[in-house]
DSSP file (Angstrom, degrees, kcal/mol; ACC not computed):
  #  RESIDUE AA STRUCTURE BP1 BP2  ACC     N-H-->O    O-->H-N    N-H-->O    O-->H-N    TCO  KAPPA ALPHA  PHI   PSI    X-CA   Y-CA   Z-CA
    1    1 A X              0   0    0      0, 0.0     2,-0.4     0, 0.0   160,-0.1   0.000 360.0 360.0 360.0 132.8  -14.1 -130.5   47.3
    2    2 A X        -     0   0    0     34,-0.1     2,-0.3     1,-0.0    34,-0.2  -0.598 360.0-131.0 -98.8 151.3  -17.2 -128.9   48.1
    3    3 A X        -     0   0    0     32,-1.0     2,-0.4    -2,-0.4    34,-0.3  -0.584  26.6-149.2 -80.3 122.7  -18.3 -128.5   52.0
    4    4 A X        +     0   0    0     -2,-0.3    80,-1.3    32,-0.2    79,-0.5  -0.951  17.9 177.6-114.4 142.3  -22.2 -129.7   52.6
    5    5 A X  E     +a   84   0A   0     -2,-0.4     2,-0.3    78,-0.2    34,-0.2  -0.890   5.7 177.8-131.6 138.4  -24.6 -128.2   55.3
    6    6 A X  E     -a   85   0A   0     78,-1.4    80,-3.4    -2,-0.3     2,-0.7  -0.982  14.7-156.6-128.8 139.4  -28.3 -129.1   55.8
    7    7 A X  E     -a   86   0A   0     -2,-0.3    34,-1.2    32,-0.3     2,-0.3  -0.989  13.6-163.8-124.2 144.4  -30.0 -127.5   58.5
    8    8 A X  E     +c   41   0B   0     78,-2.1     2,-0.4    -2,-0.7    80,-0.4  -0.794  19.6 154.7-124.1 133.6  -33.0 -129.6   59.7
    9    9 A X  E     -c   42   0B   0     32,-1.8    34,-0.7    -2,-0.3     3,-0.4  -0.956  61.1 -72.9-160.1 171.7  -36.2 -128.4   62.0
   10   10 A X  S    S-     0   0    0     -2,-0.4    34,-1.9    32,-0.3    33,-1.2   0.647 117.3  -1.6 -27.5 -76.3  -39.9 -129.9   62.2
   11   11 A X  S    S-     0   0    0     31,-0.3    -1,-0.2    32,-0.2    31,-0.2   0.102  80.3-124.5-132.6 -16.1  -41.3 -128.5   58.9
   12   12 A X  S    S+     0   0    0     -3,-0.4    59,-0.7    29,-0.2    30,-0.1   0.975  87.7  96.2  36.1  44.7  -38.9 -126.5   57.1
   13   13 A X  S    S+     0   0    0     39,-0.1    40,-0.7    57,-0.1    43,-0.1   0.511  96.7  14.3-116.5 -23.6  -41.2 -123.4   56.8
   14   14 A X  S  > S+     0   0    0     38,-0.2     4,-2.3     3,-0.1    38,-0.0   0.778 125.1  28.2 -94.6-100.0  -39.9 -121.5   59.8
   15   15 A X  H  > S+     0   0    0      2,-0.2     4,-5.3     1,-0.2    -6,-0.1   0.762 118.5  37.3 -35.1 -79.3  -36.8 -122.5   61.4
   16   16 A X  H  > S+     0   0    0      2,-0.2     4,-0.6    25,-0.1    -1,-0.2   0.855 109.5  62.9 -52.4 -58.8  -34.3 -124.1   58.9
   17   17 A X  H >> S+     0   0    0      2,-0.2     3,-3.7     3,-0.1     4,-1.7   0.987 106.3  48.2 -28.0 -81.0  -35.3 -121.8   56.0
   18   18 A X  H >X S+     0   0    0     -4,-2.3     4,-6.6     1,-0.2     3,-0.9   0.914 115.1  45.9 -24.0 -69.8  -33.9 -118.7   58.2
   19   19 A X  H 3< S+     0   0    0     -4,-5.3    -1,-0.2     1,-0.2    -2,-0.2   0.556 107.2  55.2 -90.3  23.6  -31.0 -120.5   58.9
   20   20 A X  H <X S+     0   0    0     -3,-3.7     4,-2.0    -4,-0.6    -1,-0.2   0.901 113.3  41.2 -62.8 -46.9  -30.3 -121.5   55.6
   21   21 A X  H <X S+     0   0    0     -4,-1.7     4,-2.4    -3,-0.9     5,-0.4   0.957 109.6  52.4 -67.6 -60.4  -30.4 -118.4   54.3
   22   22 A X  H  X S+     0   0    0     -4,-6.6     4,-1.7    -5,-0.3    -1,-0.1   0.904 111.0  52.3 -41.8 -57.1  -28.5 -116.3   57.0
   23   23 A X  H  > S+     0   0    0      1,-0.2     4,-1.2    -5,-0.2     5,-0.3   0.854 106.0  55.4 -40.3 -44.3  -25.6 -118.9   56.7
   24   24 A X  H >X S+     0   0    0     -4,-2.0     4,-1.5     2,-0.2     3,-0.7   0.921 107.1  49.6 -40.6 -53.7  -25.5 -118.4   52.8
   25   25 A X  H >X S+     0   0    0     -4,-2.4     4,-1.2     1,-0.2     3,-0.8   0.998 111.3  52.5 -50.5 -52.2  -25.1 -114.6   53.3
   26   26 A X  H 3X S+     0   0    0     -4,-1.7     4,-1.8    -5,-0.4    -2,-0.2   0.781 107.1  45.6 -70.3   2.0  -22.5 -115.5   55.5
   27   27 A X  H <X>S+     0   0    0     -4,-1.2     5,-2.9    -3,-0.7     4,-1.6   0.701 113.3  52.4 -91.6  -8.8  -20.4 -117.8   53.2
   28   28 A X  H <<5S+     0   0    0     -4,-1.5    -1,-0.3    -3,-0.8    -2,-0.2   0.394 106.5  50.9-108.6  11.7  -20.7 -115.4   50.4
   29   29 A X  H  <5S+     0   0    0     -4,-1.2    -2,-0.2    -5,-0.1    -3,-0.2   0.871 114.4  46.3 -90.5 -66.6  -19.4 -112.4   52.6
   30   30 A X  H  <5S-     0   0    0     -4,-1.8    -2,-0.2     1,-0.2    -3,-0.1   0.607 119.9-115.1 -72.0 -45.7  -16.5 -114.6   53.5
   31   31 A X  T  <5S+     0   0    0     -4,-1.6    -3,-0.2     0, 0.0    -1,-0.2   0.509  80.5 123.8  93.7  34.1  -16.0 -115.7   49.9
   32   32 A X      < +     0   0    0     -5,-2.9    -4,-0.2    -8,-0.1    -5,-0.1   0.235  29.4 107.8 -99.7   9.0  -16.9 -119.3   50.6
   33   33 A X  S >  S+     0   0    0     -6,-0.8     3,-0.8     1,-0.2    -5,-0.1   0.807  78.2  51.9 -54.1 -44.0  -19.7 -119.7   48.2
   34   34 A X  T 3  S+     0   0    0      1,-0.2    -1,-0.2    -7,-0.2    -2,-0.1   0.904 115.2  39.2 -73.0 -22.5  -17.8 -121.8   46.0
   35   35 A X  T 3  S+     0   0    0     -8,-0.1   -32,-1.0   -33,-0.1     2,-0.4   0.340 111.3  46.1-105.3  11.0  -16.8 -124.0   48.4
   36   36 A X    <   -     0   0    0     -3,-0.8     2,-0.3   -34,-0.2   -32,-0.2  -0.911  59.7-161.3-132.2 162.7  -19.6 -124.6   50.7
   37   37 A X        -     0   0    0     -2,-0.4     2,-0.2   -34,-0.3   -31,-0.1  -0.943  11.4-161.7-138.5-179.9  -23.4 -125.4   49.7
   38   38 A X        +     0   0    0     -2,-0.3     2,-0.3   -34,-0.1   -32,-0.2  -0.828  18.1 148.7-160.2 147.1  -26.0 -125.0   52.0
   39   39 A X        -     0   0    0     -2,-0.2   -32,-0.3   -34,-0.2     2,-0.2  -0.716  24.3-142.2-149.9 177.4  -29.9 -126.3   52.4
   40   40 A X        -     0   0    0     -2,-0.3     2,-0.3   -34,-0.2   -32,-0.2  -0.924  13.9-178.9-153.0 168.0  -32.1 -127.1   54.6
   41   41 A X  E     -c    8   0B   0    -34,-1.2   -32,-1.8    -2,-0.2     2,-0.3  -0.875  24.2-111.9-154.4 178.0  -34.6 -129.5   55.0
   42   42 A X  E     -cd   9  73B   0     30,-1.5    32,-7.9     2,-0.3   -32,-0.3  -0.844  15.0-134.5-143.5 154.8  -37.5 -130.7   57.6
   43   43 A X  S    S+     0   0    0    -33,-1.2   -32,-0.2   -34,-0.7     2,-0.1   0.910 102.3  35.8 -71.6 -34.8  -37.8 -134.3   60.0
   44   44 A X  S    S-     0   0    0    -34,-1.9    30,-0.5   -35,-0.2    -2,-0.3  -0.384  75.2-152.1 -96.9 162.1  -41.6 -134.5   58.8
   45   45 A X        +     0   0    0     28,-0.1     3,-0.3    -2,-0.1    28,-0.1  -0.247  57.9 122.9-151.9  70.3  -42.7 -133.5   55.4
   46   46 A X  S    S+     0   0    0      1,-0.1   -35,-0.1    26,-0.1    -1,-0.1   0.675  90.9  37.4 -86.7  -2.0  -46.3 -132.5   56.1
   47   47 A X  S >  S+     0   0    0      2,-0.1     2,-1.0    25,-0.0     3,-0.7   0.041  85.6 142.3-112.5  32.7  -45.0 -128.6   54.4
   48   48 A X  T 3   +     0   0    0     -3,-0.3    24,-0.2     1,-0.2    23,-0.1  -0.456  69.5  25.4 -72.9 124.2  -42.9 -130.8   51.8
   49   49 A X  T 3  S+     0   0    0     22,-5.1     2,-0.3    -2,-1.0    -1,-0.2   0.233 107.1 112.7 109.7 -36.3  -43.5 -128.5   48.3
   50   50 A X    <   -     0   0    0     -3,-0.7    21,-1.6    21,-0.2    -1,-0.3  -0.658  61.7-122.8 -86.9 149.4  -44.1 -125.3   50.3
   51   51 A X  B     -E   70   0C   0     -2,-0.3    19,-0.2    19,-0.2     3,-0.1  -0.308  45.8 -67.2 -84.1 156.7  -42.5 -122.1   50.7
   52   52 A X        -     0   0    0     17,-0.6     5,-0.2    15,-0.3   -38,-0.2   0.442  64.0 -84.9 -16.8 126.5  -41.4 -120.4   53.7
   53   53 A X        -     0   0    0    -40,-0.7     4,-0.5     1,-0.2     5,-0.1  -0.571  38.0-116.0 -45.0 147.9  -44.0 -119.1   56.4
   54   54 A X  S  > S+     0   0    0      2,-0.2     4,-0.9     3,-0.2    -1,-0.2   0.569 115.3  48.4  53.5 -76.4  -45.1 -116.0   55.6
   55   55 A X  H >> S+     0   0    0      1,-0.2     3,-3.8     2,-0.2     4,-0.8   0.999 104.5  60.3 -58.5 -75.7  -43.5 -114.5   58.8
   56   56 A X  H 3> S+     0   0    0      1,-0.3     4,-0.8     2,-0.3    -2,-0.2   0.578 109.7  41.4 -34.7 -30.5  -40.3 -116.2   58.1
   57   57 A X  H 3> S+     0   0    0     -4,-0.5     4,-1.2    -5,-0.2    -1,-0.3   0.739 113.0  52.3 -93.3 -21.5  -39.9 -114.3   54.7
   58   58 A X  H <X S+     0   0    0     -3,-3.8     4,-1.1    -4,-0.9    -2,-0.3   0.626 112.3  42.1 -91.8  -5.5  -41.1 -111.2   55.9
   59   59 A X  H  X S+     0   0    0     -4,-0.8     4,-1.3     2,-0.2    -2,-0.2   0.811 114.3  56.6 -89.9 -22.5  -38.6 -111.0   58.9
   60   60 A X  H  X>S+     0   0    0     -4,-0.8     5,-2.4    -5,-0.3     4,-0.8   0.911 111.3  45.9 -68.6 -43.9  -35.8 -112.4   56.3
   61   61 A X  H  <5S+     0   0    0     -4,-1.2    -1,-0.3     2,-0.3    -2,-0.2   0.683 102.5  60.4 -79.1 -25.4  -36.5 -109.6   54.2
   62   62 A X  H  <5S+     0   0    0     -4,-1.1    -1,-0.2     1,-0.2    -2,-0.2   0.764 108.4  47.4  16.9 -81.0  -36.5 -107.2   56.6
   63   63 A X  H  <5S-     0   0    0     -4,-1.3    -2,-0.3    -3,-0.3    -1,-0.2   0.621 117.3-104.1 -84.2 -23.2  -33.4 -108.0   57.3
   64   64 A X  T  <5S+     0   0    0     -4,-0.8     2,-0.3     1,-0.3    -3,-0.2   0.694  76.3 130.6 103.2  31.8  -31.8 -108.1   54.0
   65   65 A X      < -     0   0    0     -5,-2.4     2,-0.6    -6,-0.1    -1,-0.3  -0.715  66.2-105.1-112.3 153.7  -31.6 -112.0   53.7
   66   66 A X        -     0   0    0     -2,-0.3   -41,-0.1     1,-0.1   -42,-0.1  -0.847  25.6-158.9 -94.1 124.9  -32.9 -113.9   50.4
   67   67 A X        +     0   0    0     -2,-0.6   -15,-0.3   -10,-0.1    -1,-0.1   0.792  42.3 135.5 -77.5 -40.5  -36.6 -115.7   51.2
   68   68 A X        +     0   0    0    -11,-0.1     2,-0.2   -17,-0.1    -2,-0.1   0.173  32.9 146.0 -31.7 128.1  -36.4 -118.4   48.2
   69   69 A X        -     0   0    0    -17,-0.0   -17,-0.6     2,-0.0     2,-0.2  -0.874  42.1-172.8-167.4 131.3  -37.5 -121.5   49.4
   70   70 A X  B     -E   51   0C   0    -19,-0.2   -19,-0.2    -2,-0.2   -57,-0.1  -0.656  27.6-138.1-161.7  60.8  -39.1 -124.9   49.1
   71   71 A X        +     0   0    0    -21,-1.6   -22,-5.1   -59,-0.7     2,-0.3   0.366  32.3 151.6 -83.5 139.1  -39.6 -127.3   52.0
   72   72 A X        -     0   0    0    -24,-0.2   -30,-1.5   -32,-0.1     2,-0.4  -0.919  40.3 -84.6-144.6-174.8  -39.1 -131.1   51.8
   73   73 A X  B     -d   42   0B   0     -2,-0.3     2,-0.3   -32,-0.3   -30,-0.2  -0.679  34.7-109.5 -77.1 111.1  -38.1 -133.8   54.2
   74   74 A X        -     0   0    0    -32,-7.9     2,-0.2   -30,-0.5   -33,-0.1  -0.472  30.8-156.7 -78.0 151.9  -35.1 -134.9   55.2
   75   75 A X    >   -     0   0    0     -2,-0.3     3,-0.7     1,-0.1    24,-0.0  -0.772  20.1-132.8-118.1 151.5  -33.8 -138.6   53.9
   76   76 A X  G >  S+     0   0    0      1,-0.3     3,-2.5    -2,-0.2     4,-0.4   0.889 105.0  70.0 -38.8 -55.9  -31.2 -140.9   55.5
   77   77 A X  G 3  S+     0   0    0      1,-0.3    -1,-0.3     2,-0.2    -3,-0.0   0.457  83.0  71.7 -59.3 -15.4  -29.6 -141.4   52.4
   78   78 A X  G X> S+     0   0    0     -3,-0.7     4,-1.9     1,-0.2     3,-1.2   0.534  79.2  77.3 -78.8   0.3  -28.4 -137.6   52.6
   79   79 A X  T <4 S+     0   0    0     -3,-2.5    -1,-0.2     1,-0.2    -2,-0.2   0.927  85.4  65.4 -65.2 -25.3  -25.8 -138.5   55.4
   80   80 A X  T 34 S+     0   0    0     -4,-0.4    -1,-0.2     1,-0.2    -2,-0.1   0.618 112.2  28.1 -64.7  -3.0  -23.8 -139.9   52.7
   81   81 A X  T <4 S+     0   0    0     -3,-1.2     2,-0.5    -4,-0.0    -1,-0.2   0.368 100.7  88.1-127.1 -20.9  -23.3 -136.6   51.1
   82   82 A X     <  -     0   0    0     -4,-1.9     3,-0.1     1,-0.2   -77,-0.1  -0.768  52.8-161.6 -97.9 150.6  -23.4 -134.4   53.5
   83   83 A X  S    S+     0   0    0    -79,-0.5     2,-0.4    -2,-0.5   -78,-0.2   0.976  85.4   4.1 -78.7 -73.7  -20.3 -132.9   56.2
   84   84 A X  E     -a    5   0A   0    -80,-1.3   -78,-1.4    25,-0.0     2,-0.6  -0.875  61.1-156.9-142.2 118.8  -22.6 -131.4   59.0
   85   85 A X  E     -ab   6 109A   0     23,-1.5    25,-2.5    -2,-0.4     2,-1.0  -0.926  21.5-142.9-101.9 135.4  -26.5 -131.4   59.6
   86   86 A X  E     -ab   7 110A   0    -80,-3.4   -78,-2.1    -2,-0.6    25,-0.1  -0.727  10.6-156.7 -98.4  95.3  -27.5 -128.8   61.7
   87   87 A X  E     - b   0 111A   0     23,-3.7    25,-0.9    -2,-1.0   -78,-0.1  -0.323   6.8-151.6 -64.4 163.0  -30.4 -129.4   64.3
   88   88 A X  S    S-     0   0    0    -80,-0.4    37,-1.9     1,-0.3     2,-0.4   0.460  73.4  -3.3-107.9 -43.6  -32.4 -126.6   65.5
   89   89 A X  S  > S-     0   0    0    -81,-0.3     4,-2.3    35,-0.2     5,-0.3  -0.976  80.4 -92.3-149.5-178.2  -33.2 -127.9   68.5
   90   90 A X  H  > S+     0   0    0     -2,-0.4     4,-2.0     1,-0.2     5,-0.1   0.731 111.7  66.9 -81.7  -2.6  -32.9 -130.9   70.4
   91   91 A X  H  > S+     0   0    0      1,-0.1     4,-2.3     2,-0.1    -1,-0.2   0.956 110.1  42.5 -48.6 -49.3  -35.8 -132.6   69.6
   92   92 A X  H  > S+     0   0    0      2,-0.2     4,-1.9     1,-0.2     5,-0.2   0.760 107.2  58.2 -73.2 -12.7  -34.3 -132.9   66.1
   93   93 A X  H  X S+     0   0    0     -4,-2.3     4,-2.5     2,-0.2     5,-0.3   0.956 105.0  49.0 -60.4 -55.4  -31.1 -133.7   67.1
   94   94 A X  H >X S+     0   0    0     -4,-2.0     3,-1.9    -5,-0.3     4,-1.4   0.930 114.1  49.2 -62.5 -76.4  -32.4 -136.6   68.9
   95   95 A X  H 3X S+     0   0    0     -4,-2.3     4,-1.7     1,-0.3    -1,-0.2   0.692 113.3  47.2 -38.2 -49.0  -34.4 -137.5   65.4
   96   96 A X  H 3< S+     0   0    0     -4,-1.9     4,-0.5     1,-0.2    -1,-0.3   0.871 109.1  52.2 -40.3 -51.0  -31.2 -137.1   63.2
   97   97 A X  H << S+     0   0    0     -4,-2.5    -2,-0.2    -3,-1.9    -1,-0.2   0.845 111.1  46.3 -77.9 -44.2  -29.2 -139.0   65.3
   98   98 A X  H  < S+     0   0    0     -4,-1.4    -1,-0.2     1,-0.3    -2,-0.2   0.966 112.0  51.4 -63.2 -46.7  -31.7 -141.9   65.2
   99   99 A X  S  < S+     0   0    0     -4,-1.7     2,-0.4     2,-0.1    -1,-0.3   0.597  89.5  96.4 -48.2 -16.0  -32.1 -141.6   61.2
  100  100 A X        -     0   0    0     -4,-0.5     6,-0.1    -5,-0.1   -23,-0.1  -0.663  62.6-161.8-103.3 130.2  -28.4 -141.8   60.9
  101  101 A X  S    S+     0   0    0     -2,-0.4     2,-0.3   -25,-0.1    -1,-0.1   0.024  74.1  46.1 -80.9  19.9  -27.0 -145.8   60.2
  102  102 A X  S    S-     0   0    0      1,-0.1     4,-0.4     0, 0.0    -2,-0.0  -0.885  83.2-124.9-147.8-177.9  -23.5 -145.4   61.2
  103  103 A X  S  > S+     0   0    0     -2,-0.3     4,-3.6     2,-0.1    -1,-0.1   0.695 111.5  60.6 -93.3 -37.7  -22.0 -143.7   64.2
  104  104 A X  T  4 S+     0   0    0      1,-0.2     4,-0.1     2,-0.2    -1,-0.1   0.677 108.2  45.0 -62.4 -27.0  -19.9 -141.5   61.6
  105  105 A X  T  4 S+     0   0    0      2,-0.2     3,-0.5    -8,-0.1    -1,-0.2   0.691 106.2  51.3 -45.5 -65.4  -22.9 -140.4   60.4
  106  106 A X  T  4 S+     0   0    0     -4,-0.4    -2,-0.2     1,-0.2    -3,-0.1   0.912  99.9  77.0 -71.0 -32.9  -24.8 -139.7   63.7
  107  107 A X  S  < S+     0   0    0     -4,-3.6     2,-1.5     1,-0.3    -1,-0.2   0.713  88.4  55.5 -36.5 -33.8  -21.5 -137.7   64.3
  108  108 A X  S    S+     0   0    0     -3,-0.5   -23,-1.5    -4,-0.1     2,-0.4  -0.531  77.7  97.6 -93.8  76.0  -22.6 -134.7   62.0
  109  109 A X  E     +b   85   0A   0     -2,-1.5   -23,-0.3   -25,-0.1     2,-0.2  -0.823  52.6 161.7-126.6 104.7  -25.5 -133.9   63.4
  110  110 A X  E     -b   86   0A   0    -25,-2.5   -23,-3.7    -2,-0.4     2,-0.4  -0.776  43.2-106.9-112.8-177.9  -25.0 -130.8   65.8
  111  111 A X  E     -b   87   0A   0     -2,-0.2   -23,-0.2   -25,-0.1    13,-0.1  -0.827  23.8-142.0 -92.3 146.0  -27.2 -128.1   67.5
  112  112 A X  S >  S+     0   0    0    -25,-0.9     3,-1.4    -2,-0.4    38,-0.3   0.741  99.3  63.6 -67.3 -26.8  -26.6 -124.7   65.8
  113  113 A X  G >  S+     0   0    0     10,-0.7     3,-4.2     1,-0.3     6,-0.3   0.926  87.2  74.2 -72.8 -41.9  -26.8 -122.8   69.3
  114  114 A X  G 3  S+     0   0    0      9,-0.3    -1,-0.3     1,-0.3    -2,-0.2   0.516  89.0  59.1 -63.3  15.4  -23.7 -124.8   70.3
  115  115 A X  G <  S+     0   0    0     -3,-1.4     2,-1.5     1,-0.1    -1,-0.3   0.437  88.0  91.0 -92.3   6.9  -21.6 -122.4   68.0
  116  116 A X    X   -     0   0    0     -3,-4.2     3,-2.4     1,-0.1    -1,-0.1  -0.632  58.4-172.9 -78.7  79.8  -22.7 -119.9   69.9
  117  117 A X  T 3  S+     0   0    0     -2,-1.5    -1,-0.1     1,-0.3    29,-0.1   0.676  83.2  63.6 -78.4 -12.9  -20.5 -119.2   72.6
  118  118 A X  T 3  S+     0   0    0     27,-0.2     2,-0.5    -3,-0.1    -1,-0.3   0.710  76.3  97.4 -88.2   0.6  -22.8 -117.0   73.7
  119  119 A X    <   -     0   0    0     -3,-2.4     2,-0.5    -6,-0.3     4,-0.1  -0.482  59.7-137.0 -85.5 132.0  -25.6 -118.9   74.5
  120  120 A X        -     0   0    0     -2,-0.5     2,-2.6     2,-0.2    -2,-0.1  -0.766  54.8 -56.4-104.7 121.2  -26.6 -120.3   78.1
  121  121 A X  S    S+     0   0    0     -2,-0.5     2,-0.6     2,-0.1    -1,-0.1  -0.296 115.5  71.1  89.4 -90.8  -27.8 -123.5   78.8
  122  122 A X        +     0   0    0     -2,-2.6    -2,-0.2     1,-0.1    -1,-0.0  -0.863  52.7 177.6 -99.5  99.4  -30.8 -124.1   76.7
  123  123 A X        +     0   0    0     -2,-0.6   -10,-0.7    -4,-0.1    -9,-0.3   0.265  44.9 115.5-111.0  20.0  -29.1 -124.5   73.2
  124  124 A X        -     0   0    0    -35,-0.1     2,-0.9   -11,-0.1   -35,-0.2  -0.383  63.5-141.0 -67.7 141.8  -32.8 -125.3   71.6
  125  125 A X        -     0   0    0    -37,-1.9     2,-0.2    -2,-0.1    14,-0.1  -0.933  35.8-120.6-106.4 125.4  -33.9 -122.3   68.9
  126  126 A X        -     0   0    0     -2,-0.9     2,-0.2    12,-0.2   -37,-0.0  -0.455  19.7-104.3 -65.4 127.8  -37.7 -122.1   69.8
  127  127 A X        -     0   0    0     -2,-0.2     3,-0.2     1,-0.1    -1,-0.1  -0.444  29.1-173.1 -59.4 124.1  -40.2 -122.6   67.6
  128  128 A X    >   +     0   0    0     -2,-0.2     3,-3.4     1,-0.2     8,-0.2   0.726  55.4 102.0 -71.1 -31.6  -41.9 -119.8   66.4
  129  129 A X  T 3  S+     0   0    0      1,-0.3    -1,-0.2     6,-0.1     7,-0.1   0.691  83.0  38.5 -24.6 -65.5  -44.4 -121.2   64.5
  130  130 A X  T 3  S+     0   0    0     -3,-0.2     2,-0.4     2,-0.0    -1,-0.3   0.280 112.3  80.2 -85.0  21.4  -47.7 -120.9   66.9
  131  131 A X  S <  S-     0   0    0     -3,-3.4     4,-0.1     1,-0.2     5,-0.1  -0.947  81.0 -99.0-112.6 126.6  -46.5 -117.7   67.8
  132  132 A X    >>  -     0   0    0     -2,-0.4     3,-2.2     2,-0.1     4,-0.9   0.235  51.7 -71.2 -33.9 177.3  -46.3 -113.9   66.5
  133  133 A X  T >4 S+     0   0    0      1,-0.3     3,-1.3     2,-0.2     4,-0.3   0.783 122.7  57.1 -45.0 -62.9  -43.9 -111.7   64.8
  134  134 A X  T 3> S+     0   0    0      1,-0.2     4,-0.7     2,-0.2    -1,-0.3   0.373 102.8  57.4 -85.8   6.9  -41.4 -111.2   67.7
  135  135 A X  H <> S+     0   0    0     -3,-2.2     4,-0.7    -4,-0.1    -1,-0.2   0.689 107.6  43.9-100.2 -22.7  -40.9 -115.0   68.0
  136  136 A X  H <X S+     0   0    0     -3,-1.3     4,-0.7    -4,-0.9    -2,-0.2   0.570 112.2  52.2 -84.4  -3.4  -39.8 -115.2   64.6
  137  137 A X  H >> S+     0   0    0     -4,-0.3     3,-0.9     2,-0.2     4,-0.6   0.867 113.5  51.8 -95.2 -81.9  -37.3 -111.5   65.1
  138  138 A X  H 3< S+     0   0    0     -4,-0.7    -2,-0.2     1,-0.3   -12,-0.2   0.401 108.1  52.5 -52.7 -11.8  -36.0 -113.8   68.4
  139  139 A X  H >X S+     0   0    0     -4,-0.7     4,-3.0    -2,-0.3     3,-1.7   0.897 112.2  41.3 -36.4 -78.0  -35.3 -117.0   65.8
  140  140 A X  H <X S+     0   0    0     -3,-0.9     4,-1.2    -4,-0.7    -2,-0.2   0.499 111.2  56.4 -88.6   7.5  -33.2 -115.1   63.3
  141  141 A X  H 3< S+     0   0    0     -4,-0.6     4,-0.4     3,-0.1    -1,-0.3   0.248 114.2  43.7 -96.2   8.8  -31.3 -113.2   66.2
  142  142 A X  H <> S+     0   0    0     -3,-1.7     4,-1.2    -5,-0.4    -2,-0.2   0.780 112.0  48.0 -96.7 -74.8  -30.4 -116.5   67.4
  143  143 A X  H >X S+     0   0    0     -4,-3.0     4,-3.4     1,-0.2     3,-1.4   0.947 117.5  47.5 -24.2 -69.6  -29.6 -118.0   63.9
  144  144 A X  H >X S+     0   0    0     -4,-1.2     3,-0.9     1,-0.2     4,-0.7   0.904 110.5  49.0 -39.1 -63.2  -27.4 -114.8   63.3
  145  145 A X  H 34 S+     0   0    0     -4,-0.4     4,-0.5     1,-0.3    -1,-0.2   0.657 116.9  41.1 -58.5 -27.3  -25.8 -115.0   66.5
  146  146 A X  H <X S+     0   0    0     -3,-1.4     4,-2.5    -4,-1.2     3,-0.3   0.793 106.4  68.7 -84.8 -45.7  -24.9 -118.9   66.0
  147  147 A X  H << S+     0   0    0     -4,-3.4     4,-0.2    -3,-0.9    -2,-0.2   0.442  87.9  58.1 -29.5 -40.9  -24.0 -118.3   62.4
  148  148 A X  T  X S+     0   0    0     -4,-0.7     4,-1.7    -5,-0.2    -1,-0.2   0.787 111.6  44.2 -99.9 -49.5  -21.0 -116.4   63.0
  149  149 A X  H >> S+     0   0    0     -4,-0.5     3,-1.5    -3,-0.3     4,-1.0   0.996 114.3  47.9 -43.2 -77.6  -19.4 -119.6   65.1
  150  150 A X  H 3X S+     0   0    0     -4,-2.5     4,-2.1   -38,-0.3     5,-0.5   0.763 108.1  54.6 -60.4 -21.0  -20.5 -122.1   62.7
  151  151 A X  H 3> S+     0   0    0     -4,-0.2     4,-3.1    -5,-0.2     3,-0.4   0.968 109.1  50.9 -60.3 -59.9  -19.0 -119.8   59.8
  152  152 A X  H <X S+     0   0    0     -4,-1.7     4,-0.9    -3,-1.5     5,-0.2   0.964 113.0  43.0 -63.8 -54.1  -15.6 -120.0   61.9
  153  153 A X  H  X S+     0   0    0     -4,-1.0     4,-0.9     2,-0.2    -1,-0.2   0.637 113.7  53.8 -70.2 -19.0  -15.6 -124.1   62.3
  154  154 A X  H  X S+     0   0    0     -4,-2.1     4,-1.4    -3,-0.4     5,-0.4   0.882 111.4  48.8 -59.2 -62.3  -16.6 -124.6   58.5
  155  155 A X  H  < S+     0   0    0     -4,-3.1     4,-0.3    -5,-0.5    -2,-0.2   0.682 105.5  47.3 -58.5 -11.4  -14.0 -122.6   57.7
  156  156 A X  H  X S+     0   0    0     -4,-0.9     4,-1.1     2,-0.2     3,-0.3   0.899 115.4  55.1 -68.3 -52.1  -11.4 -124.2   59.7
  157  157 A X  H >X S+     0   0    0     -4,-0.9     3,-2.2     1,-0.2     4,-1.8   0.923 114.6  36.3 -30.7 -79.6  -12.9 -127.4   58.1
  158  158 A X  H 3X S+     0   0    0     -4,-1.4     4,-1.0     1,-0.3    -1,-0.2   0.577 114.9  47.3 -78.4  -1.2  -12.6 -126.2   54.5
  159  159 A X  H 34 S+     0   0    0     -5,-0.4    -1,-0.3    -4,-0.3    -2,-0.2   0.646 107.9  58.9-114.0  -8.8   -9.7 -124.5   54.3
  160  160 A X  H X< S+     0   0    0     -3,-2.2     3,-1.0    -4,-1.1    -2,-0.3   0.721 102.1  60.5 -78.0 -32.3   -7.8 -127.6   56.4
  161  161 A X  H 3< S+     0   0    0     -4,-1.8    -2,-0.2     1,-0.2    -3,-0.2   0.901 100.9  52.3 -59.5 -43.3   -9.0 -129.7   53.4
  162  162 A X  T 3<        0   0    0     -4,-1.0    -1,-0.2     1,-0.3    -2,-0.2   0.412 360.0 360.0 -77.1   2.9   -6.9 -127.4   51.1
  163  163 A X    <         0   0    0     -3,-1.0    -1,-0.3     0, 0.0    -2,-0.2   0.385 360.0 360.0 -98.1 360.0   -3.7 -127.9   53.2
């Protein structure tokens, strides 16, 4: 049975895109590509139909991450298929939680920082968006950093489904 992730943020040019991608490298270093998917998607869909900022593709690539990308909206109707949506910050958390019609439902929604054991406080990933280059470098060392938790609790996940 395959594992679903969406990660969700304002627009799905910036944010979500990143941390679609990094988590895809990491399920296919694990060897969890067959058994997980990953997306992302946006609360709004005024960038529904467009690709990644700019920024966002040139720091991904950078880095050695794959840019391909296509921004939509997220719909209700995806709780029903998906394990865990992954807010970016807590404005979208709160907006997920509201879209979701069941309590089981509002139950997958987390923040991505809370796998991050390192992370203090403030478990919002900032928008980069009206911002330069180095806000969008501080995004994806956040994403990474978060990535590497959420990697460990999917995997607990899927690999307790096979037991």
């Amino acid at each position: 049975m395959t594992y679903r992730v969406c990660f969700v943020c304002t627009g799905n040019i910036c944010r979500s895109p990143m941390a679609e991608s990094v988590f895809r490298a990491r399920i296919e270093e694990a060897g969890l590509d067959d058994r997980i998917e990953v997306d992302s998607a946006g609360t709004g869909g005024w960038h529904e139909g467009d690709g990644a900022d700019p920024r966002t593709v040139a720091v991904l690539e950078e880095n050695g991450y794959d840019s391909d990308h296509v921004a939509r909206q997220f719909q209700p109707s995806w709780f029903s298929r998906l394990d865990l949506v992954i807010a970016l910050d807590s404005g979208h958390l709160k907006a997920l939680r509201r879209l979701a019609s069941t309590p089981e439902d509002a139950a997958k929604v987390r923040l991505l920082r809370s796998y991050d054991p390192a992370a203090d406080g403030d478990l919002d990933v900032p928008d980069p968006y009206y911002g330069g280059m180095d806000g969008f470098e501080e995004c994806l060392e956040m994403v990474e950093a978060a990535s590497l938790g959420l990697l460990a609790a999917v995997r607990d996940t899927v690999e307790g489904r096979a037991a």
